[in-house]
mmCIF entry with sequence, helices, sheets and N, C-alpha, C, O atoms, coordinates in Angstrom:
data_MODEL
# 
_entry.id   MODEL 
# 
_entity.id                         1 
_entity.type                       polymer 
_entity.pdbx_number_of_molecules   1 
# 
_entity_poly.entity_id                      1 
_entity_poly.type                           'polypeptide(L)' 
_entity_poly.nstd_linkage                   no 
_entity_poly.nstd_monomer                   no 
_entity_poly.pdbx_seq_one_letter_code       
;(UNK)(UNK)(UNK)(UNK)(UNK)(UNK)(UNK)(UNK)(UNK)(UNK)(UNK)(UNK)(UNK)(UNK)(UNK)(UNK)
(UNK)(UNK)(UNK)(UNK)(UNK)(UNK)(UNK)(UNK)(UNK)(UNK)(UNK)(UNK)(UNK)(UNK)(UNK)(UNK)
(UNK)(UNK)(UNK)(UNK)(UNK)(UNK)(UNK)(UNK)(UNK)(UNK)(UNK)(UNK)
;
_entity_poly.pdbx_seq_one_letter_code_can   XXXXXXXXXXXXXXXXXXXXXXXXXXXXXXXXXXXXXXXXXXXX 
_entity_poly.pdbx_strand_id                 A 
# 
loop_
_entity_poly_seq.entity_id 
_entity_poly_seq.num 
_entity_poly_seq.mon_id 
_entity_poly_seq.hetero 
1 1  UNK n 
1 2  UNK n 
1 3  UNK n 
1 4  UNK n 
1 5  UNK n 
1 6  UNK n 
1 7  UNK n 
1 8  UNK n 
1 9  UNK n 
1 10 UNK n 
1 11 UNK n 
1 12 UNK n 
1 13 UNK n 
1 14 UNK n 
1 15 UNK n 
1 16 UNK n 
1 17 UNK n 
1 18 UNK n 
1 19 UNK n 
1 20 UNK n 
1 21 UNK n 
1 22 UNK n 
1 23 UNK n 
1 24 UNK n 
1 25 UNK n 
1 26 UNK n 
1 27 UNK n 
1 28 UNK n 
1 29 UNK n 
1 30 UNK n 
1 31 UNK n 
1 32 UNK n 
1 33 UNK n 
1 34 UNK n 
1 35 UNK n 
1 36 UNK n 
1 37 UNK n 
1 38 UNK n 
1 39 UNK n 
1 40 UNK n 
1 41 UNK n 
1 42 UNK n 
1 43 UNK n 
1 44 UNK n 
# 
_struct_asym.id          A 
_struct_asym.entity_id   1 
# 
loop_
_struct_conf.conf_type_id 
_struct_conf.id 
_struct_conf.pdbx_PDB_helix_id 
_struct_conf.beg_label_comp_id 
_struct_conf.beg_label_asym_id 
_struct_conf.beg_label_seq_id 
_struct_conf.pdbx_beg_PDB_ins_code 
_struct_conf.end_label_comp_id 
_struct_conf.end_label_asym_id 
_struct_conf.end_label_seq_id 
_struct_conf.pdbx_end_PDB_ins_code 
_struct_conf.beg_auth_comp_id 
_struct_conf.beg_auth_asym_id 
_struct_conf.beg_auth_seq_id 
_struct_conf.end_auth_comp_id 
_struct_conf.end_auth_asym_id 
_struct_conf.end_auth_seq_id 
_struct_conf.pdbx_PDB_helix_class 
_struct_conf.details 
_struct_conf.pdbx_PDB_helix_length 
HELX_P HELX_P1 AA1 UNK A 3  ? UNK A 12 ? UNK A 3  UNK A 12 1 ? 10 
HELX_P HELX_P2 AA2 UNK A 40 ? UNK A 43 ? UNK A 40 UNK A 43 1 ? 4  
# 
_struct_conf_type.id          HELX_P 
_struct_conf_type.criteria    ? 
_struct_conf_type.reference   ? 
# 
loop_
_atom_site.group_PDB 
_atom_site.id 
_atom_site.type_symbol 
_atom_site.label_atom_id 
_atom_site.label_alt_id 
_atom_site.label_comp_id 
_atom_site.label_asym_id 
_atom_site.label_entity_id 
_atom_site.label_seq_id 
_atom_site.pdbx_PDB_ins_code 
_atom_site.Cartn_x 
_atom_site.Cartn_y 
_atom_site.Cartn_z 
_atom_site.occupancy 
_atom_site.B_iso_or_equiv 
_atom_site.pdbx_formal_charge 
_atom_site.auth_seq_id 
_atom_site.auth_comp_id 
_atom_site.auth_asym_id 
_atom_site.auth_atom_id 
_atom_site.pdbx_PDB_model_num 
ATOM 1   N N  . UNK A 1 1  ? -1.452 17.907 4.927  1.00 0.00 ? 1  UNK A N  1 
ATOM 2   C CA . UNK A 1 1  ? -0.424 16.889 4.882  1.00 0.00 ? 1  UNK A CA 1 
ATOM 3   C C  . UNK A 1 1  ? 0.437  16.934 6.142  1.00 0.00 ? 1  UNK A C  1 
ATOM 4   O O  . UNK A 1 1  ? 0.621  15.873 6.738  1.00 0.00 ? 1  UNK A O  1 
ATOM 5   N N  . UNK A 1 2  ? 0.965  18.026 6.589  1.00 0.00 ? 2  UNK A N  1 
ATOM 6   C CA . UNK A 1 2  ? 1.446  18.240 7.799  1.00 0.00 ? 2  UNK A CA 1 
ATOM 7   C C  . UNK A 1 2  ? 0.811  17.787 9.408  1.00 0.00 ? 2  UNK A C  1 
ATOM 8   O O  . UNK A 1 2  ? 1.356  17.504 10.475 1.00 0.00 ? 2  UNK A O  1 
ATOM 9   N N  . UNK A 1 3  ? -0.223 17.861 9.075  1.00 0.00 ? 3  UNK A N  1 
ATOM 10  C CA . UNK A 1 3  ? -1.406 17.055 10.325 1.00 0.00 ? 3  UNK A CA 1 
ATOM 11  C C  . UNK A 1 3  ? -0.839 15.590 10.314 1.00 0.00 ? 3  UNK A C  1 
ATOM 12  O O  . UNK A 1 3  ? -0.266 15.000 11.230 1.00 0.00 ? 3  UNK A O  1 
ATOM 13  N N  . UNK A 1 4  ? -1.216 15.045 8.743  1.00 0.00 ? 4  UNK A N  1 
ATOM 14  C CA . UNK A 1 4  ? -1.567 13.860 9.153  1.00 0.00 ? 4  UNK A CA 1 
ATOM 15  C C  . UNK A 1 4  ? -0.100 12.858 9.370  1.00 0.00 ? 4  UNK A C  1 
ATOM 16  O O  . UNK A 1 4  ? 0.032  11.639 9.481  1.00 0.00 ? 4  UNK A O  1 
ATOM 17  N N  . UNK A 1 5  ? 1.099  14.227 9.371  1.00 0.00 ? 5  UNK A N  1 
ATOM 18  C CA . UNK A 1 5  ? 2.622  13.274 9.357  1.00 0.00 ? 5  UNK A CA 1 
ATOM 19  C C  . UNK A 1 5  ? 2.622  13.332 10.749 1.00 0.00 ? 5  UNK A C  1 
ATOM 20  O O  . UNK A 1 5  ? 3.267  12.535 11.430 1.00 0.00 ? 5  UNK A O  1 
ATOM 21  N N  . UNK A 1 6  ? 1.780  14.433 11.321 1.00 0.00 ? 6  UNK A N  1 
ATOM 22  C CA . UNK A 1 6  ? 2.436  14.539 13.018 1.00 0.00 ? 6  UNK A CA 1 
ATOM 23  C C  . UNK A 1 6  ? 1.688  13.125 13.609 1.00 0.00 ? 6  UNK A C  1 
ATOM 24  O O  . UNK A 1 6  ? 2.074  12.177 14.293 1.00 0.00 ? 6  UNK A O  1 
ATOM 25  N N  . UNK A 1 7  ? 0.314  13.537 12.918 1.00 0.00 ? 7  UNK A N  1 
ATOM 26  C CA . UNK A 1 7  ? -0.283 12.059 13.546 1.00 0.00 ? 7  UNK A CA 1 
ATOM 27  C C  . UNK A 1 7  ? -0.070 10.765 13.587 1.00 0.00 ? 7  UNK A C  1 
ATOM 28  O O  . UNK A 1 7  ? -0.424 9.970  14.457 1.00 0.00 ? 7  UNK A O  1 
ATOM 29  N N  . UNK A 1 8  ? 0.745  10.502 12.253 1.00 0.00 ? 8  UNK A N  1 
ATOM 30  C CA . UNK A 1 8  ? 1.263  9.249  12.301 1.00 0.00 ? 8  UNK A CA 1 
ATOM 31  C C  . UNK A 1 8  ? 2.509  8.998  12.951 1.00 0.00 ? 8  UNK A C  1 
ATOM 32  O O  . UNK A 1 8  ? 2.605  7.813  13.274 1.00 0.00 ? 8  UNK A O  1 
ATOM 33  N N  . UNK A 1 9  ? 3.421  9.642  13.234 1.00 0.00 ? 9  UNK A N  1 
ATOM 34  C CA . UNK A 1 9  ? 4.139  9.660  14.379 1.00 0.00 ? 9  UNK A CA 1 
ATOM 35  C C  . UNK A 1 9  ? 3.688  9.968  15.684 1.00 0.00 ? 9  UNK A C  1 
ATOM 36  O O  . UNK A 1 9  ? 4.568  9.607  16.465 1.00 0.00 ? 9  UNK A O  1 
ATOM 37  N N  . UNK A 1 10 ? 2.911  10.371 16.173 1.00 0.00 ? 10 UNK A N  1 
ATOM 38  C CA . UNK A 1 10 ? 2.447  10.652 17.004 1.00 0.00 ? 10 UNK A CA 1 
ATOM 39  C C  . UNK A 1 10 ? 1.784  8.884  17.408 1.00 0.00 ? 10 UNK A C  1 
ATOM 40  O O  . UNK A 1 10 ? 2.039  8.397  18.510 1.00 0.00 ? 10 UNK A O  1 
ATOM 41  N N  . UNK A 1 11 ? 1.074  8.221  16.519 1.00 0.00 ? 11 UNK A N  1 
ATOM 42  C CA . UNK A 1 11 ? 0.442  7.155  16.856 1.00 0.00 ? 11 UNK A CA 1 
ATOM 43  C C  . UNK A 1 11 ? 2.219  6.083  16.685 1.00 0.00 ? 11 UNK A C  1 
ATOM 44  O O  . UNK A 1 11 ? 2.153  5.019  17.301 1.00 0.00 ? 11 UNK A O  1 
ATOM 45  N N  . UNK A 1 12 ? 3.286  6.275  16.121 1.00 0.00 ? 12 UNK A N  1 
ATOM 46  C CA . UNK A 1 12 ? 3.725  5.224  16.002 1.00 0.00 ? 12 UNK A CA 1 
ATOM 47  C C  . UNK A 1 12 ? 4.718  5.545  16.719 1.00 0.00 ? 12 UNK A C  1 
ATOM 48  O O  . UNK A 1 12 ? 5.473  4.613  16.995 1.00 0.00 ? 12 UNK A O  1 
ATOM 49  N N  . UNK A 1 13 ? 5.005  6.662  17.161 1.00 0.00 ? 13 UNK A N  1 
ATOM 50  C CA . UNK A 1 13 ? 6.722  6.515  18.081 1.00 0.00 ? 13 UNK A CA 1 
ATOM 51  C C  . UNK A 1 13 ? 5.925  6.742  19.621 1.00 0.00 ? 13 UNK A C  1 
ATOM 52  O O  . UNK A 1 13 ? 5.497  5.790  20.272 1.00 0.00 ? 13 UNK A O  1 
ATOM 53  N N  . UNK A 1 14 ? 5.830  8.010  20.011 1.00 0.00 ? 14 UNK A N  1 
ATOM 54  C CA . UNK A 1 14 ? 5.636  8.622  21.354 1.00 0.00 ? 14 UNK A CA 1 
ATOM 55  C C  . UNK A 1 14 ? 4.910  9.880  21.058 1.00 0.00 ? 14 UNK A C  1 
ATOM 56  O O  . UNK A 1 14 ? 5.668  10.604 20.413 1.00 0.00 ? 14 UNK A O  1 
ATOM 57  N N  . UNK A 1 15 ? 3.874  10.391 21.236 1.00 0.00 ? 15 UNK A N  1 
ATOM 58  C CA . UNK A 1 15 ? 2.969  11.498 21.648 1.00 0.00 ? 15 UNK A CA 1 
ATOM 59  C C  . UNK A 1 15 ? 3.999  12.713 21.565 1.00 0.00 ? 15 UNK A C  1 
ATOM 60  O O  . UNK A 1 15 ? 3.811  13.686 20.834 1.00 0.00 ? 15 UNK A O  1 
ATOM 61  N N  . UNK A 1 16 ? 5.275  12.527 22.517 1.00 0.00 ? 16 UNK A N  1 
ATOM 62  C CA . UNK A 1 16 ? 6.056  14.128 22.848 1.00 0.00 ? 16 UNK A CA 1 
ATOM 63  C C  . UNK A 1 16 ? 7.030  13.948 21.888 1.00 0.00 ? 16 UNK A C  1 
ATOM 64  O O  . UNK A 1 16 ? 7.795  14.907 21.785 1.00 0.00 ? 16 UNK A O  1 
ATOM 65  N N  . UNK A 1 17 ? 7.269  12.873 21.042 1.00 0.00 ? 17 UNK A N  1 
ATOM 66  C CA . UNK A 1 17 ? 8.545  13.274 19.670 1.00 0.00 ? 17 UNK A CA 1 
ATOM 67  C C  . UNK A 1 17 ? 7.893  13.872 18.546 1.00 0.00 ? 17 UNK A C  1 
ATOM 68  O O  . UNK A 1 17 ? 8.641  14.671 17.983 1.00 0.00 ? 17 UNK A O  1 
ATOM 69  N N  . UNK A 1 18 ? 6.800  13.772 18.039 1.00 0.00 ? 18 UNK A N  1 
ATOM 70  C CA . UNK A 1 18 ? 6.237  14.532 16.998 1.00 0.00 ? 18 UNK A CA 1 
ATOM 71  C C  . UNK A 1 18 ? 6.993  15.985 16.582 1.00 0.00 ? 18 UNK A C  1 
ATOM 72  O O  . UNK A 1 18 ? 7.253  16.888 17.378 1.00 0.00 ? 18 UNK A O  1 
ATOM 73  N N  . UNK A 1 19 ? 7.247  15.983 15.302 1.00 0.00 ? 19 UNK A N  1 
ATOM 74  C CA . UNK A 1 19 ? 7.948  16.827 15.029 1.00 0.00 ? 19 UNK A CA 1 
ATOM 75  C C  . UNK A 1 19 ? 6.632  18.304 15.058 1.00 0.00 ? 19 UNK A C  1 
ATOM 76  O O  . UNK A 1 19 ? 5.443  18.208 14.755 1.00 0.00 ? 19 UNK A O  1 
ATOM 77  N N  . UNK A 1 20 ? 7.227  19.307 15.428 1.00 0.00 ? 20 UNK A N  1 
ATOM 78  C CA . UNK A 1 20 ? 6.278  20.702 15.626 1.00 0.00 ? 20 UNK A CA 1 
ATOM 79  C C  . UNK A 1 20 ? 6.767  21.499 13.997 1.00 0.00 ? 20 UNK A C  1 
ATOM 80  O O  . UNK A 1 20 ? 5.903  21.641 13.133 1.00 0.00 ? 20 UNK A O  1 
ATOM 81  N N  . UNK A 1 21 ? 7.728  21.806 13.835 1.00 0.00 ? 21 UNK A N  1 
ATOM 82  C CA . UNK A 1 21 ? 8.201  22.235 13.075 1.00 0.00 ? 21 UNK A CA 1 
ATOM 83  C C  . UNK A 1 21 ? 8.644  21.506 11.670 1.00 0.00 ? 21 UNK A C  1 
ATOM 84  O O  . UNK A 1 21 ? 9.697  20.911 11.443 1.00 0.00 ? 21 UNK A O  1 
ATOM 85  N N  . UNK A 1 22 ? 7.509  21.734 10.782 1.00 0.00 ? 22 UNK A N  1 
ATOM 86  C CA . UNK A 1 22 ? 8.168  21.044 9.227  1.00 0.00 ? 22 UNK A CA 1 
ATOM 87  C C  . UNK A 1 22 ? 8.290  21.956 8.359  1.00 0.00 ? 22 UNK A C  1 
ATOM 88  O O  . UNK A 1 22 ? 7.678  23.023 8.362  1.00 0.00 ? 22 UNK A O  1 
ATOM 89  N N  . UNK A 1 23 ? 9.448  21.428 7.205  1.00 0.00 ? 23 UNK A N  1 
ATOM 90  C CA . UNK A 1 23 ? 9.949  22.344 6.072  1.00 0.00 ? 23 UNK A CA 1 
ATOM 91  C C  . UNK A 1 23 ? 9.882  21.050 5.018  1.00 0.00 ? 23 UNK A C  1 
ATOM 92  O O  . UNK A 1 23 ? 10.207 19.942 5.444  1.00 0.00 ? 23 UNK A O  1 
ATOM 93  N N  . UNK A 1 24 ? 9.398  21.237 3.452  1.00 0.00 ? 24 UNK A N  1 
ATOM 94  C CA . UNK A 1 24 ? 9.338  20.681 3.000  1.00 0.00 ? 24 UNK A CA 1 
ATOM 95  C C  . UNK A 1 24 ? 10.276 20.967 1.349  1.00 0.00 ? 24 UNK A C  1 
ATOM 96  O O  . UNK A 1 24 ? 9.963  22.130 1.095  1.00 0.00 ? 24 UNK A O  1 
ATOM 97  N N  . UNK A 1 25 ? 10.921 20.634 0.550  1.00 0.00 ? 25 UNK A N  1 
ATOM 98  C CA . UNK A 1 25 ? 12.211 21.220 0.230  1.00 0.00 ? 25 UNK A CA 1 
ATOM 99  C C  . UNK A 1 25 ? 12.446 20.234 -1.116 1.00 0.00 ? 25 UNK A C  1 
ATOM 100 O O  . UNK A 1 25 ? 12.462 19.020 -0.909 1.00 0.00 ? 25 UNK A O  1 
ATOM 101 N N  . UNK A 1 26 ? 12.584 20.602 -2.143 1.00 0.00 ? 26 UNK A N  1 
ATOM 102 C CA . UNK A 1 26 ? 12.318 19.770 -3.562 1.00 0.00 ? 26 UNK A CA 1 
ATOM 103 C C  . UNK A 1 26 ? 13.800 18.940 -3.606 1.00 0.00 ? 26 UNK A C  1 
ATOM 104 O O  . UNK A 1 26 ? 13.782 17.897 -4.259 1.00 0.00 ? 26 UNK A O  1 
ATOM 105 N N  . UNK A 1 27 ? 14.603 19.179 -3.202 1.00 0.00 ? 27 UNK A N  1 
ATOM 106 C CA . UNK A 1 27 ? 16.059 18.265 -2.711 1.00 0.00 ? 27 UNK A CA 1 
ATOM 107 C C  . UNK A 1 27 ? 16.357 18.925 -2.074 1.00 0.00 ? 27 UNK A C  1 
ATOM 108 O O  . UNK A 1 27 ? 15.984 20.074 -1.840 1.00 0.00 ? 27 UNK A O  1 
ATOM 109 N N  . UNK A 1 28 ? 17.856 17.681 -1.255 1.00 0.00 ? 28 UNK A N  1 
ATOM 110 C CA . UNK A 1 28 ? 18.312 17.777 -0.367 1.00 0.00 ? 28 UNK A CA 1 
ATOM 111 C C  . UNK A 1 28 ? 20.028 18.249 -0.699 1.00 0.00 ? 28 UNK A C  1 
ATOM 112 O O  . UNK A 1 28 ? 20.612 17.740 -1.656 1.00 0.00 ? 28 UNK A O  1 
ATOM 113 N N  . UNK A 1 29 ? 20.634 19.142 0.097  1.00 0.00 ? 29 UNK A N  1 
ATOM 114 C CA . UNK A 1 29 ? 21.644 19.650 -0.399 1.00 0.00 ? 29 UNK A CA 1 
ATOM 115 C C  . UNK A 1 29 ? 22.947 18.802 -0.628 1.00 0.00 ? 29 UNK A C  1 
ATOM 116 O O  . UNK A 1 29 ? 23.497 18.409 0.400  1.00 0.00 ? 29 UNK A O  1 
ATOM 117 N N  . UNK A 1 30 ? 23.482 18.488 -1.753 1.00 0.00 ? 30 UNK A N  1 
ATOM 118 C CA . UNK A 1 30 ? 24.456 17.442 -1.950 1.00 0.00 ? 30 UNK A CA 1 
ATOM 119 C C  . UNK A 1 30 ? 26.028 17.897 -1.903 1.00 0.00 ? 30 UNK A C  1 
ATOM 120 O O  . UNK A 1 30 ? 26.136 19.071 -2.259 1.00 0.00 ? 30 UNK A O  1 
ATOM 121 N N  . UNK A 1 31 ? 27.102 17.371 -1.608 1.00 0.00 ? 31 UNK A N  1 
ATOM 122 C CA . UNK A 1 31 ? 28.542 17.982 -2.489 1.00 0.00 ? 31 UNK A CA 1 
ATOM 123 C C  . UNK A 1 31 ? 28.621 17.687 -3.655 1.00 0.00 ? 31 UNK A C  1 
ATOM 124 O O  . UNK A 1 31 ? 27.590 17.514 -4.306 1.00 0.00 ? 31 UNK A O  1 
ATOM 125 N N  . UNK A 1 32 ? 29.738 17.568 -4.162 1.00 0.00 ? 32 UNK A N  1 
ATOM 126 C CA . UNK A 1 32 ? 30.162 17.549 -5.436 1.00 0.00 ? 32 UNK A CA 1 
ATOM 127 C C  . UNK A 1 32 ? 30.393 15.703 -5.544 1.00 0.00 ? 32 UNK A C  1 
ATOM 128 O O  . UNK A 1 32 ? 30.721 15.291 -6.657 1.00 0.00 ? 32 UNK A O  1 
ATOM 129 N N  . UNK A 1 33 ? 30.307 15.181 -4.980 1.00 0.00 ? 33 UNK A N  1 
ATOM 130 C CA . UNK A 1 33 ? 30.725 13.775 -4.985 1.00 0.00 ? 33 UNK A CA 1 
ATOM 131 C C  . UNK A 1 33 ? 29.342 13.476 -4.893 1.00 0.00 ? 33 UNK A C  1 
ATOM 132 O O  . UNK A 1 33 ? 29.115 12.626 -5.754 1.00 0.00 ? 33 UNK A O  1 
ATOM 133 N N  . UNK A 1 34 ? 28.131 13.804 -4.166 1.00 0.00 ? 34 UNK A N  1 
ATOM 134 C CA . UNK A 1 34 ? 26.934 13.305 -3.973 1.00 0.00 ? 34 UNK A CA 1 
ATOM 135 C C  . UNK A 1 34 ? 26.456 13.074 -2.658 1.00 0.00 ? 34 UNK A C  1 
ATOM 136 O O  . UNK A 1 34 ? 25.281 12.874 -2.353 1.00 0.00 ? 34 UNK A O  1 
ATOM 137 N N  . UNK A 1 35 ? 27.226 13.106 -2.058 1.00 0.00 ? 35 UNK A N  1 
ATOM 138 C CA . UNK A 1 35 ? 27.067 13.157 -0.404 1.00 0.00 ? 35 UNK A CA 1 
ATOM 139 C C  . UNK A 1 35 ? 26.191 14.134 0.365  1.00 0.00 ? 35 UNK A C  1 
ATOM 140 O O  . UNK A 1 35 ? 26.478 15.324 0.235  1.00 0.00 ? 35 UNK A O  1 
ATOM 141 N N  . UNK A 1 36 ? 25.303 13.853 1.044  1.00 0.00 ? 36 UNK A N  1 
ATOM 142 C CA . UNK A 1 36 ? 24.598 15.100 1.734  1.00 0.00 ? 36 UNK A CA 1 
ATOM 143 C C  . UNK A 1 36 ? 25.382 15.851 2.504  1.00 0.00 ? 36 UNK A C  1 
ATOM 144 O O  . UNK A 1 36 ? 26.263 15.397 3.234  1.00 0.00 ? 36 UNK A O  1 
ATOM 145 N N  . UNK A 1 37 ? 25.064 17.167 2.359  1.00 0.00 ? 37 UNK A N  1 
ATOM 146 C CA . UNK A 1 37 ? 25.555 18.516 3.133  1.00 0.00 ? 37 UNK A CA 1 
ATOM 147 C C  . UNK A 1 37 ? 24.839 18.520 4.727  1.00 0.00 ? 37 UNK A C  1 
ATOM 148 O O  . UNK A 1 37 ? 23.794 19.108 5.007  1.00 0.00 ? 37 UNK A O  1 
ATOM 149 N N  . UNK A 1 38 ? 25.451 17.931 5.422  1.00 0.00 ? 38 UNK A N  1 
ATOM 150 C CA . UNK A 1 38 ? 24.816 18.059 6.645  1.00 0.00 ? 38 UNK A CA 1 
ATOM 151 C C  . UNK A 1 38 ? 24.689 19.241 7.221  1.00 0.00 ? 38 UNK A C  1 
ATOM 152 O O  . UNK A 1 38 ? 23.698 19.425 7.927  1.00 0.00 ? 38 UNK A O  1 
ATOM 153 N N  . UNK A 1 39 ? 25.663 20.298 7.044  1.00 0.00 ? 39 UNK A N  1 
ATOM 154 C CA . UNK A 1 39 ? 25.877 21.824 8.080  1.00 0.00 ? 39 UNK A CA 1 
ATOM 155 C C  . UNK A 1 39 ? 24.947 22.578 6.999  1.00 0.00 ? 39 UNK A C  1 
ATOM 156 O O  . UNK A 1 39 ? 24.620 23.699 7.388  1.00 0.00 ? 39 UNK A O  1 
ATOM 157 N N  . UNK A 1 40 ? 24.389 22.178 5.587  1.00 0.00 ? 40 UNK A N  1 
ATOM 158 C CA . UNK A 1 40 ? 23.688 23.026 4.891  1.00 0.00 ? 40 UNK A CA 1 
ATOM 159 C C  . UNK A 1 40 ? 22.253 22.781 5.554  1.00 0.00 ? 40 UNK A C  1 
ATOM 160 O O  . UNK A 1 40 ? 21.544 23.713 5.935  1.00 0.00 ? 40 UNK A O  1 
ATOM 161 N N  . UNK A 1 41 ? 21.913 21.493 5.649  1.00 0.00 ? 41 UNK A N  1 
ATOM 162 C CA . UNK A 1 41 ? 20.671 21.002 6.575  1.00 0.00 ? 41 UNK A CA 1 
ATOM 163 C C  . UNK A 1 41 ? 20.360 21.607 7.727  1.00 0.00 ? 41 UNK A C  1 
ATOM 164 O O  . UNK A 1 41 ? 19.281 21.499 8.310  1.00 0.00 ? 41 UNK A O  1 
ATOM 165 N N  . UNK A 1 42 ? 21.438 22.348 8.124  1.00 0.00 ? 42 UNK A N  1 
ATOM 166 C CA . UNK A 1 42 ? 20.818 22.745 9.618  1.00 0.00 ? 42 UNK A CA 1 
ATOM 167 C C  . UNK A 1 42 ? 20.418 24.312 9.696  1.00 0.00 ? 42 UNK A C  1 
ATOM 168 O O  . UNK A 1 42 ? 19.662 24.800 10.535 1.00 0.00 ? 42 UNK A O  1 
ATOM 169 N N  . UNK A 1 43 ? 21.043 24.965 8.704  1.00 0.00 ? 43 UNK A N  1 
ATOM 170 C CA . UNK A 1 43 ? 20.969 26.026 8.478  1.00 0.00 ? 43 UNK A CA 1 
ATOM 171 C C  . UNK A 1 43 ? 19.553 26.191 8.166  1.00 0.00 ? 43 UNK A C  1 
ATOM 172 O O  . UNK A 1 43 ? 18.915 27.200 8.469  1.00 0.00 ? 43 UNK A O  1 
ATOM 173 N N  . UNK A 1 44 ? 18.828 24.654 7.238  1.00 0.00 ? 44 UNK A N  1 
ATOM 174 C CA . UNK A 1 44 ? 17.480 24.758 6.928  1.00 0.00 ? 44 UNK A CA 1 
ATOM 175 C C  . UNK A 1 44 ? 16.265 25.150 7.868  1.00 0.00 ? 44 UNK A C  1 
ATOM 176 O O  . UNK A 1 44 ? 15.122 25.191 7.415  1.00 0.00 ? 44 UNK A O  1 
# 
């Protein structure tokens, strides 16, 4: 699955943005209101 995401970015943006590095993650970290945790994301 990871192949075929690089490839399709790879065919639809630019060759050198393809992401190298994927993490795949059952949700995304929220606050208490519902808002995504951006500084928790990066830590990812």
């Amino acid at each position: 699955m990871v192949a075929d995401l690089q490839e399709f970015v790879k065919r639809a943006v630019a060759a050198y943005r393809y992401p190298r590095l994927d993490a795949f993650i059952d949700a995304l970290p929220r606050t208490e209101t519902g808002k995504l945790k951006r500084s928790a994301l990066k830590t990812l």
